[in-house]
Phi, psi and omega in degrees: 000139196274158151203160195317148165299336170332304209294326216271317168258020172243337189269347184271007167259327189285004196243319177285330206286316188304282226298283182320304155340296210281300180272010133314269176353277182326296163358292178279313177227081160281081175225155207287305179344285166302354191261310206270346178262337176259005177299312186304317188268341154286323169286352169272337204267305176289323174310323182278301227283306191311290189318332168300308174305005192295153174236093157314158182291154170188126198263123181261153200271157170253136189169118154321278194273046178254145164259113184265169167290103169329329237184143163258158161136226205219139190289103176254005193224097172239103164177167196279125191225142184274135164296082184280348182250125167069284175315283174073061168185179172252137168255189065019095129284104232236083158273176180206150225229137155220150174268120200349332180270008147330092151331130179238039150298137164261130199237118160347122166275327171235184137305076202188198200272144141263115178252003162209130189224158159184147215226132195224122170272159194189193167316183167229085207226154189263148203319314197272021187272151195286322199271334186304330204273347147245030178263313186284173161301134190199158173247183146243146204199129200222117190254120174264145160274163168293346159253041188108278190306129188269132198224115187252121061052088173237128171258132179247128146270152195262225207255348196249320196273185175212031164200137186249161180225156189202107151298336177297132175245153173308175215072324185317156165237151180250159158258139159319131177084346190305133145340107138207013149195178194215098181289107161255147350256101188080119211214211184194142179237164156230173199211130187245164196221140189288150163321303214259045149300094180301129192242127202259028164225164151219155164005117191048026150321165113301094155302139168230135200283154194058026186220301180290138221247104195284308188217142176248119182272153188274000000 
């Protein structure tokens, strides 16, 4: 299993931290039970850790006018909000919620220039709360396609994570599915969308991220 560069300064302390744990405890309470139940729940407890940082394989749809998923997890939002950042209009909002046992690599919905980035500090509110999306820590990401249409971008944190990461700099051009940041632990991305965007999920979708196909634009 492949894993993220994230994963690399955060799993060798989550390794020291169980290790250290685990032989306090034993320690303290030398009994083989106790010794054989918590050995277990630490080694499930470090599997989930590894497994966040995992980089799945992922066949991204081919399609000009396609909005891929940004994000894994599941569409906890669909409905129309006027946009004051970056837009100045009303969009289509299409969020997605991911949960720690979630990749939480973040990916390009189209293809095109990134032309706005701004980075907002903020709450912890838990992600899927109404208000995170413009309260919590979030970034902005503002994508133009090659004919124009503008597609806007918030990577948020929830109650757990505490770091967003944006590989991109203005200008940069992305290809759809393209790697560009990364949420840890557990977040929320949302997508704002022109109206007459056809939209191919609804409310408790499952979603993958660079594969599922969100919207067909007109």
């Amino acid at each position: 299993m492949k894993l993220h560069k994230e994963g690399y300064m955060i799993i060798p302390w989550f390794v020291i931290g169980i290790v250290t744990l685990y032989l306090l405890l034993t320690w303290l309470i030398p009994l083989e039970l106790f010794r054989l139940v918590l050995g277990s729940l630490s080694a499930i407890f470090l599997v989930l850790v590894v497994a966040f940082f995992r980089v799945p394989k992922i066949q991204a749809p081919v399609g000009d006018n396609l909005v891929i998923a940004p994000a894994e997890g599941k569409v906890v939002v669909l409905e129309k909000v006027m946009v004051d950042e970056f837009l100045k209009e009303e969009r289509i909002q299409v969020s997605i919620f991911m949960s720690p046992l979630n990749v939480h690599i973040n990916r390009a919905p189209v293809s095109g220039k990134i032309n706005y980035y701004q980075y907002h500090p903020g709450k912890y509110l838990v992600a899927w709360h109404p208000k995170s999306s413009t309260e919590n820590e979030r970034t902005s990401i503002g994508f133009e396609m090659s004919n124009g249409v503008r597609i806007f971008m918030r990577q948020i944190a929830g109650a757990v994570a505490r770091r967003i990461a944006f590989y991109k700099e203005l200008e940069d051009r992305v290809d759809a599915a393209d790697e560009v940041g990364f949420i840890r632990f557990g977040s929320r991305v949302d997508l704002f969308l022109p109206l007459k965007a056809d939209l191919k999920v609804k409310i408790g979708d499952k979603t993958r991220g660079g594969e599922t196909i969100i919207a067909h634009l007109k």
